[in-house]
Biopython code that builds the backbone (N, CA, C, O; Angstrom):
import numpy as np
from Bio.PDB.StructureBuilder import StructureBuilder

atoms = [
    (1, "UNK", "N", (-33.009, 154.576, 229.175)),
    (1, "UNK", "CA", (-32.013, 153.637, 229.606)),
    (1, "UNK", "C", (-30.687, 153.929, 228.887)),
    (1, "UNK", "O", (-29.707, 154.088, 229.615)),
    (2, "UNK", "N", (-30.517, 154.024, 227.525)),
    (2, "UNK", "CA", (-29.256, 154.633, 226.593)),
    (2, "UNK", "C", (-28.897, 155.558, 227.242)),
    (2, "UNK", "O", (-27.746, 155.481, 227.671)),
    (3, "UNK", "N", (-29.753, 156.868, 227.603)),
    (3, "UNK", "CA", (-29.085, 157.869, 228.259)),
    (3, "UNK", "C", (-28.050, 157.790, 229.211)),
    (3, "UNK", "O", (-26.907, 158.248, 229.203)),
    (4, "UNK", "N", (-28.769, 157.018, 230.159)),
    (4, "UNK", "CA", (-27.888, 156.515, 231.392)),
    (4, "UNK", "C", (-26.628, 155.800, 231.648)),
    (4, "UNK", "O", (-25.757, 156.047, 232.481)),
    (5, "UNK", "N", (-26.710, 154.778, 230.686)),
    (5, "UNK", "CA", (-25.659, 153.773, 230.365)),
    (5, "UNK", "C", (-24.748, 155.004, 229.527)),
    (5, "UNK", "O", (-23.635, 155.316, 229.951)),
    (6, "UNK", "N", (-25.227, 155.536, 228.536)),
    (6, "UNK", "CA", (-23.930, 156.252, 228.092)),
    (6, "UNK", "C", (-23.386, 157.341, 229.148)),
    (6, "UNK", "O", (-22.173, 157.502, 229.280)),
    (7, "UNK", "N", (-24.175, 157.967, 229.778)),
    (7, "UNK", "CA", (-23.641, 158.691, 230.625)),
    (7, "UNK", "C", (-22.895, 158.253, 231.355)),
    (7, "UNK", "O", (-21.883, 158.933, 231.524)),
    (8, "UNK", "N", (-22.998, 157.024, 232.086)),
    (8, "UNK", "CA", (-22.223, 156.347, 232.937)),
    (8, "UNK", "C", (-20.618, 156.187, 232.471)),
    (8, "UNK", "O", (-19.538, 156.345, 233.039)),
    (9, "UNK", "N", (-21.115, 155.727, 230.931)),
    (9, "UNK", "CA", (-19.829, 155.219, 230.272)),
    (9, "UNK", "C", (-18.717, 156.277, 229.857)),
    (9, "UNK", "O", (-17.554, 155.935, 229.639)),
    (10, "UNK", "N", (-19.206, 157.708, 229.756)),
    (10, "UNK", "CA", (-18.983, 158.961, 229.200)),
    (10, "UNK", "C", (-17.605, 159.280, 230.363)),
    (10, "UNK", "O", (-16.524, 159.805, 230.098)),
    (11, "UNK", "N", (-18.028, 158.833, 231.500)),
    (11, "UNK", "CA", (-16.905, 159.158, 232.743)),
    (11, "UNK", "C", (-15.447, 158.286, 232.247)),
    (11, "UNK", "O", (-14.371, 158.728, 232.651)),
    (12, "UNK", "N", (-15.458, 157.507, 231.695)),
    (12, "UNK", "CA", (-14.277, 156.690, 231.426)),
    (12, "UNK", "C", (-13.776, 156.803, 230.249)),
    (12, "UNK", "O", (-12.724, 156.310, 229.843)),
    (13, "UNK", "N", (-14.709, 157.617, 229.549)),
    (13, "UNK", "CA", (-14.266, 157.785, 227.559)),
    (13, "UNK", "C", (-14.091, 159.337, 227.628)),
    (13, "UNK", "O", (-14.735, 160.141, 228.302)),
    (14, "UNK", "N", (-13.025, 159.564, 226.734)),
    (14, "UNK", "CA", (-12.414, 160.773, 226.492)),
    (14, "UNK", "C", (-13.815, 161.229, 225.189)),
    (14, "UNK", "O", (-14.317, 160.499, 224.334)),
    (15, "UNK", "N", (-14.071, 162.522, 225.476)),
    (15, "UNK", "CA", (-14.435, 163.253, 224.243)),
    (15, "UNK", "C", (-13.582, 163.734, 222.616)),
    (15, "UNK", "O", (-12.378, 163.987, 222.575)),
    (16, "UNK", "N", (-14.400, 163.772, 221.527)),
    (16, "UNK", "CA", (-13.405, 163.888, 221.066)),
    (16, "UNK", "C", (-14.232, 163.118, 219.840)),
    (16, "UNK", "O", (-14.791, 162.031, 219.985)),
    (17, "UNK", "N", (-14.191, 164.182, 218.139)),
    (17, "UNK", "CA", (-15.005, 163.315, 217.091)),
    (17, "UNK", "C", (-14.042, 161.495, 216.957)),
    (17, "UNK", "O", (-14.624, 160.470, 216.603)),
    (18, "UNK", "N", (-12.951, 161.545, 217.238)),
    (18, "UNK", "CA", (-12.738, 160.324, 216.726)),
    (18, "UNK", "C", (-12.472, 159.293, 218.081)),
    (18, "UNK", "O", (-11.596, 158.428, 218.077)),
    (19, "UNK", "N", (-13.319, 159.530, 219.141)),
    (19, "UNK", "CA", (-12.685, 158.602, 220.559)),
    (19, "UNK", "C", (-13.747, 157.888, 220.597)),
    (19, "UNK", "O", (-14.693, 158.149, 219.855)),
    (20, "UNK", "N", (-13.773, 156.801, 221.522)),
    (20, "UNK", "CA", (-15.024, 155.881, 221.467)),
    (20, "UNK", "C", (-15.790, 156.580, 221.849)),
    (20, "UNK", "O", (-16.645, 156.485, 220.968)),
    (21, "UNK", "N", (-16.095, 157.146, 222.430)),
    (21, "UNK", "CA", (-17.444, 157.636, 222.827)),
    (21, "UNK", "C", (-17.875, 158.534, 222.099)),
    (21, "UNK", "O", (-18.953, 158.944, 222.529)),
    (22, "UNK", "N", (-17.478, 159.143, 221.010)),
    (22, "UNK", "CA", (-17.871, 159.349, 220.268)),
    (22, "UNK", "C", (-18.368, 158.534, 218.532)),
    (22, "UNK", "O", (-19.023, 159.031, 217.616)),
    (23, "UNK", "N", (-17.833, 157.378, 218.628)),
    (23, "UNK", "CA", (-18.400, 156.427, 217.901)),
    (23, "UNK", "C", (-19.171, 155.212, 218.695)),
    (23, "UNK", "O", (-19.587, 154.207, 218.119)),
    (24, "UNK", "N", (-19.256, 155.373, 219.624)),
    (24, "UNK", "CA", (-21.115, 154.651, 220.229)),
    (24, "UNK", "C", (-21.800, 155.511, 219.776)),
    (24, "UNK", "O", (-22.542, 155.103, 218.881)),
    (25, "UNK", "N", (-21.911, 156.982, 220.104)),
    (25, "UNK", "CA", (-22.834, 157.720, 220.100)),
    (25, "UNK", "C", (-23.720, 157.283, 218.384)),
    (25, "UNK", "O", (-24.852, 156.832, 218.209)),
    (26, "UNK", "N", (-22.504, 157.696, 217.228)),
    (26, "UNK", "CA", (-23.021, 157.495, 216.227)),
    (26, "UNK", "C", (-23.642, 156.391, 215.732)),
    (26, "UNK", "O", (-24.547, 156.322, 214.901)),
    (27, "UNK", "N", (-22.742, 155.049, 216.655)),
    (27, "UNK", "CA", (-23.622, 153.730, 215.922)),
    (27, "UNK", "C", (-24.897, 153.346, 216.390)),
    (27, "UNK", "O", (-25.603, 152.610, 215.699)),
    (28, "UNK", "N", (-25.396, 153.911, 217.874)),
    (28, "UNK", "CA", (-26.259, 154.675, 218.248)),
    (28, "UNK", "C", (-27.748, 154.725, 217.718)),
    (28, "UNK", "O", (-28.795, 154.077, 217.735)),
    (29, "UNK", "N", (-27.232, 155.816, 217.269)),
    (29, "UNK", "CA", (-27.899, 156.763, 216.321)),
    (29, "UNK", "C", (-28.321, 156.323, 215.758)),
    (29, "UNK", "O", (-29.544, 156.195, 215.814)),
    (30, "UNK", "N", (-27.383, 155.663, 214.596)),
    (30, "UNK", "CA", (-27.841, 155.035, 213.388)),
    (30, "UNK", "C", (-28.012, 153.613, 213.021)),
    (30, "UNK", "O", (-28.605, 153.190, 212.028)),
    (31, "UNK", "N", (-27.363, 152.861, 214.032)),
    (31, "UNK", "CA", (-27.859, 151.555, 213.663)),
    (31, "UNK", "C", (-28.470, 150.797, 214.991)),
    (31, "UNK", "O", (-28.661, 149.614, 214.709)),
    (32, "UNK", "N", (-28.835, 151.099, 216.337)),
    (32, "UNK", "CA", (-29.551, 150.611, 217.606)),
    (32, "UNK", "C", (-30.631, 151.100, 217.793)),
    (32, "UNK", "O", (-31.565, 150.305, 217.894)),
    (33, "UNK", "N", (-30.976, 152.824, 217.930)),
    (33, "UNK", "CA", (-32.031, 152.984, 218.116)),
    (33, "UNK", "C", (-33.052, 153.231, 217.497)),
    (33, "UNK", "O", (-34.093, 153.160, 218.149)),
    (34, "UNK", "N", (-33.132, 153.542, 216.290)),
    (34, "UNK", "CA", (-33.805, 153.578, 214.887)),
    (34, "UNK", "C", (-34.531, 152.232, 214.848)),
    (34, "UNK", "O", (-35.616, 152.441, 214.306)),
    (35, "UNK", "N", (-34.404, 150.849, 215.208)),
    (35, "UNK", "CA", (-34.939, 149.713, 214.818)),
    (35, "UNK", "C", (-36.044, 149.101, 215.782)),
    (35, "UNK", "O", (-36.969, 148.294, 215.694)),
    (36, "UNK", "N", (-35.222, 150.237, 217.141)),
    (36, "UNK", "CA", (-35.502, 149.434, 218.273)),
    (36, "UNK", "C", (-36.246, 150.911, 219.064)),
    (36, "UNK", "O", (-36.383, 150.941, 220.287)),
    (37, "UNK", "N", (-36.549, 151.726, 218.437)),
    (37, "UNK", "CA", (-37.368, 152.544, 219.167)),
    (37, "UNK", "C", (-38.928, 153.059, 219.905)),
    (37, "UNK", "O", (-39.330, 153.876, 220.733)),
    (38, "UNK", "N", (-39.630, 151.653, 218.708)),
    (38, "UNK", "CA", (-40.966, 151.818, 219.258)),
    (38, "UNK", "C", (-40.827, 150.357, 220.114)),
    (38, "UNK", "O", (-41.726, 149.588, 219.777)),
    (39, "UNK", "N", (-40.303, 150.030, 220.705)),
    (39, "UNK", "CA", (-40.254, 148.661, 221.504)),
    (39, "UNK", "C", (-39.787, 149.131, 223.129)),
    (39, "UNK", "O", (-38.994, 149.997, 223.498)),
    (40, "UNK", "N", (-40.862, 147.913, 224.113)),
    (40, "UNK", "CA", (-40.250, 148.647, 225.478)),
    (40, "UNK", "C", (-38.905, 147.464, 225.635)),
    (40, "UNK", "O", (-38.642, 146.478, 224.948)),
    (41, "UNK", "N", (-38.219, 148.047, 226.841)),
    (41, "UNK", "CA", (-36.674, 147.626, 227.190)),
    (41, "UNK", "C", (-37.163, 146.029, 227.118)),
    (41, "UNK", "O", (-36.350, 145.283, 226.572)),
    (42, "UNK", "N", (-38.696, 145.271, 227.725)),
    (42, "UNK", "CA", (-39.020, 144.050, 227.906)),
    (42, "UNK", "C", (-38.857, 143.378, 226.360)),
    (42, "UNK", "O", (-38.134, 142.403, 226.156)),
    (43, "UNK", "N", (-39.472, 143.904, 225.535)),
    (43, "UNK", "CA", (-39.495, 143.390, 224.077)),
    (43, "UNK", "C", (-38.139, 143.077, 223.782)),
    (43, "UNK", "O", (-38.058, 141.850, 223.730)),
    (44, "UNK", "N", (-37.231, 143.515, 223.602)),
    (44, "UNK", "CA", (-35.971, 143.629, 223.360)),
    (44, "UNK", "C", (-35.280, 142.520, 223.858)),
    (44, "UNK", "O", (-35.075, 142.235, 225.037)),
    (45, "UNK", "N", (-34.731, 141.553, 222.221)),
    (45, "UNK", "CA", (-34.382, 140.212, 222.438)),
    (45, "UNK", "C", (-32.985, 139.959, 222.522)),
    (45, "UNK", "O", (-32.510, 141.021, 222.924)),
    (46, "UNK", "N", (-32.193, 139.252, 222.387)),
    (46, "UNK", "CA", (-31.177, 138.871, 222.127)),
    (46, "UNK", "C", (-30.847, 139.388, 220.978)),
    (46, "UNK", "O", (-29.936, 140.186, 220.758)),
    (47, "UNK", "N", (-31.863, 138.763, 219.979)),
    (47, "UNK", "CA", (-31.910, 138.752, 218.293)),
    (47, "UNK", "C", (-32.029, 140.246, 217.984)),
    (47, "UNK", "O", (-31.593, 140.654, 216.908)),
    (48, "UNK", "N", (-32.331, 140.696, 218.452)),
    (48, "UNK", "CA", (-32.502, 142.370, 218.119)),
    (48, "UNK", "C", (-31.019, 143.275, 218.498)),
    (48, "UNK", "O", (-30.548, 144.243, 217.902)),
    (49, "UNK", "N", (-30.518, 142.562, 219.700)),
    (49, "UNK", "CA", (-29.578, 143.255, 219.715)),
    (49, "UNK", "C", (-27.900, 142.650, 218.802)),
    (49, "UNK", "O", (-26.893, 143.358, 218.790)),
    (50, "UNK", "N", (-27.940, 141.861, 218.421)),
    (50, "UNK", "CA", (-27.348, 140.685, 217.535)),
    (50, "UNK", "C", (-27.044, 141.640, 215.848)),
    (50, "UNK", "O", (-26.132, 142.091, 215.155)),
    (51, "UNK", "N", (-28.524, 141.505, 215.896)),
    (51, "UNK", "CA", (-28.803, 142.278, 214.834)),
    (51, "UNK", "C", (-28.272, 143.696, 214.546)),
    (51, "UNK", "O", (-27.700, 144.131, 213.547)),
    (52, "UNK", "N", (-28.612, 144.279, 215.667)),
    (52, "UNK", "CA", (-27.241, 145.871, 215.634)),
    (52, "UNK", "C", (-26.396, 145.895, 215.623)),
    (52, "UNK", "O", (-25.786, 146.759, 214.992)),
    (53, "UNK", "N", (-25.705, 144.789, 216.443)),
    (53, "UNK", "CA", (-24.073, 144.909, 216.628)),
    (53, "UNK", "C", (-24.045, 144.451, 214.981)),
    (53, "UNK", "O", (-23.438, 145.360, 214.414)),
    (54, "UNK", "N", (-24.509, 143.270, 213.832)),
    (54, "UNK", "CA", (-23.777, 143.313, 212.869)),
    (54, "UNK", "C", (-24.350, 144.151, 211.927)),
    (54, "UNK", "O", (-24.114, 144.066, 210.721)),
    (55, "UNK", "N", (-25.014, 144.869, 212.381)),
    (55, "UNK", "CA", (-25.478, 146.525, 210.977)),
    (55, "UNK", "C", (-23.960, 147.266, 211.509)),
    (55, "UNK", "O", (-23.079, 147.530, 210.690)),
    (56, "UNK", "N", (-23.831, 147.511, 212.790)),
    (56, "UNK", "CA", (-22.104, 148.340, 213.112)),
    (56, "UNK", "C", (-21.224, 148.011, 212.320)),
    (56, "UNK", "O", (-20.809, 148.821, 211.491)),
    (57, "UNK", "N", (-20.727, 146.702, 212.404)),
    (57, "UNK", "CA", (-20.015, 145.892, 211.976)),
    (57, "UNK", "C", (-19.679, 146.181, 210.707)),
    (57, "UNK", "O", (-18.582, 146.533, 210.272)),
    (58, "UNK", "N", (-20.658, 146.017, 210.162)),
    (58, "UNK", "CA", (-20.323, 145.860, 208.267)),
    (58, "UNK", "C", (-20.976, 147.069, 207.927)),
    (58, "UNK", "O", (-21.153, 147.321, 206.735)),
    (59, "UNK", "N", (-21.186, 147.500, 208.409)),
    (59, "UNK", "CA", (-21.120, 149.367, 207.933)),
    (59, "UNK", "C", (-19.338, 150.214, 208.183)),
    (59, "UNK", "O", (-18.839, 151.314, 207.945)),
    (60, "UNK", "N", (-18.912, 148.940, 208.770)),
    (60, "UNK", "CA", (-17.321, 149.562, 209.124)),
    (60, "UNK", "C", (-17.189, 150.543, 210.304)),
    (60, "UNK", "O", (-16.084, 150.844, 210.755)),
    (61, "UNK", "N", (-18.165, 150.958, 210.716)),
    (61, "UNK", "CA", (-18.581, 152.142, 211.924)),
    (61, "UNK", "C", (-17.629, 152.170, 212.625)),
    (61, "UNK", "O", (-16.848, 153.121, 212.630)),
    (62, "UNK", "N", (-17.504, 151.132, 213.357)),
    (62, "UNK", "CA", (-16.481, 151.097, 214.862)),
    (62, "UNK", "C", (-16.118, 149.767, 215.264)),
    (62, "UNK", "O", (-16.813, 148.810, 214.922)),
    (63, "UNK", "N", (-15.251, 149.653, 215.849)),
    (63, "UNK", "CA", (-14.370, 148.250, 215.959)),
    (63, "UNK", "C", (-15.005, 147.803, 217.184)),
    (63, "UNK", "O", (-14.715, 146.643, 217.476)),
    (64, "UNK", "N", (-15.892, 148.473, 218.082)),
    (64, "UNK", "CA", (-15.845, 147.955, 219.273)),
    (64, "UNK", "C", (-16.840, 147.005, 219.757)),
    (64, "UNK", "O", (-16.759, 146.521, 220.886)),
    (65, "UNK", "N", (-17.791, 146.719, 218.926)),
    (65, "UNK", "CA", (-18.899, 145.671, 219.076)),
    (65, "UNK", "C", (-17.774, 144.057, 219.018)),
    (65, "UNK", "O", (-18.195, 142.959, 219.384)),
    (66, "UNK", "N", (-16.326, 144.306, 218.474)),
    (66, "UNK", "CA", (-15.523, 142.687, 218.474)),
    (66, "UNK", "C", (-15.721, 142.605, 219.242)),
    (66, "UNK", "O", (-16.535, 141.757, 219.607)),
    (67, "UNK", "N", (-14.986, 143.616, 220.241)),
    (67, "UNK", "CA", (-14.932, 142.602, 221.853)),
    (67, "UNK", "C", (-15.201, 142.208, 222.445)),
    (67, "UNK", "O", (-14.539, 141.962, 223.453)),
    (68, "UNK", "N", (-16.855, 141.716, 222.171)),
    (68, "UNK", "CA", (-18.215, 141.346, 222.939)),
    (68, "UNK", "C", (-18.368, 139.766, 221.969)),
    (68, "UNK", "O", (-19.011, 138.850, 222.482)),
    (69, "UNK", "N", (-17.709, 139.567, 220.529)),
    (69, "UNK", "CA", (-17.954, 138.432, 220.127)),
    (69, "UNK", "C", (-16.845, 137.473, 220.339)),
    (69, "UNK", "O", (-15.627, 137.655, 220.330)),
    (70, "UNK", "N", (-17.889, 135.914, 220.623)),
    (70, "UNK", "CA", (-16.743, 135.166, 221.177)),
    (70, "UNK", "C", (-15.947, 134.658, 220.106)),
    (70, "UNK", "O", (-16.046, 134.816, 218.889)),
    (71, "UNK", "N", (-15.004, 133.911, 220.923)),
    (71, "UNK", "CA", (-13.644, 133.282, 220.146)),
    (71, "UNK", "C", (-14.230, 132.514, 218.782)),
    (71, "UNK", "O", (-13.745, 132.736, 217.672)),
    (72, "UNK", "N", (-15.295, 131.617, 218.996)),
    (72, "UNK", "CA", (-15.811, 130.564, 218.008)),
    (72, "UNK", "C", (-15.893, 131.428, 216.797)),
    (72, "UNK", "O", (-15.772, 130.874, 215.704)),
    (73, "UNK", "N", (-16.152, 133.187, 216.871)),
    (73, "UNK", "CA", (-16.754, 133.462, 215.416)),
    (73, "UNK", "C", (-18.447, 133.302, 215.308)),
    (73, "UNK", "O", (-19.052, 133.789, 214.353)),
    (74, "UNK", "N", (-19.024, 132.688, 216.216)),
    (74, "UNK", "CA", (-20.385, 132.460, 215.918)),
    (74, "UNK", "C", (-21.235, 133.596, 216.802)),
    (74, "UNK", "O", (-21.593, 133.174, 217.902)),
    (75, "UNK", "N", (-21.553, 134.751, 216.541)),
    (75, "UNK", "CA", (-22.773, 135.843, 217.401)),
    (75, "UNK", "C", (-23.824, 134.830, 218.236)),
    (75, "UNK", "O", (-24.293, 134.990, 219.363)),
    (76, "UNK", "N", (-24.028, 133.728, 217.279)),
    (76, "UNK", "CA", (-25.468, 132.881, 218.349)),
    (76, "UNK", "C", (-24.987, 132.204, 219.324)),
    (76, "UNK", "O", (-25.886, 131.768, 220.042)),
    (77, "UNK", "N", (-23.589, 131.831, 219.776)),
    (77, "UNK", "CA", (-22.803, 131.780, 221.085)),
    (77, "UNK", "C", (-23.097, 132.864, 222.323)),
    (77, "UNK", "O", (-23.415, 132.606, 223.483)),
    (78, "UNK", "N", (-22.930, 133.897, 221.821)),
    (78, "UNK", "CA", (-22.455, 135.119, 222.431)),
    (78, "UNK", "C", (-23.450, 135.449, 224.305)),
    (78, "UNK", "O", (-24.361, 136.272, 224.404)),
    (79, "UNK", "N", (-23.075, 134.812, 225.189)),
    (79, "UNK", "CA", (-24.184, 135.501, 226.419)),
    (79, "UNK", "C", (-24.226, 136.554, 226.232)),
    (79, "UNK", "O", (-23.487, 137.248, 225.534)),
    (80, "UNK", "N", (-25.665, 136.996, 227.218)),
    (80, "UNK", "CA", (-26.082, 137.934, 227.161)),
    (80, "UNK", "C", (-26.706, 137.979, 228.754)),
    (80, "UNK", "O", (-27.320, 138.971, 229.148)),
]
sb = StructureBuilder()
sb.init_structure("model")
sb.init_model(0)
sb.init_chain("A")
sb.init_seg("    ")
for serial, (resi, resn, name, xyz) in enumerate(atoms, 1):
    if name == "N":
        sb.init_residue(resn, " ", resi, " ")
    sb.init_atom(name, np.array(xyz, "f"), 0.0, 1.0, " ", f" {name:<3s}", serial, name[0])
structure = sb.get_structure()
């Protein structure tokens, strides 16, 4: 499923070590699929994905998990 979605997303993001698509790839890597790899797409909660966006976050990785949190400041707001 990652494959796909990034591929999809890959058409609209420039290549390039410092362009977004090249920092999904890494946060990726290192903080989404590592936690969440022996689990099928069904297992996979809210809370799990909550949980990655703030390992990104405060690892400093990449700015782009903000734009998905709402105005309040609170992640347990956030639809999904």
């Amino acid at each position: 499923m990652y494959e796909k979605w990034l591929a999809y997303r890959a058409l609209a993001l420039e290549e390039g070590r410092q362009s977004t698509l090249a920092q999904i790839r890494r946060a990726f890597k290192k903080d989404v699929i590592p936690p969440l790899r022996q689990m099928t797409i069904h297992e996979i909660t809210r809370h799990h994905l909550l949980e990655a966006v703030g390992r990104i976050e405060s690892a400093g990785r990449c700015r782009w998990p903000r734009r998905f949190a709402p105005s309040s400041g609170s992640c347990s707001d956030m639809p999904m």
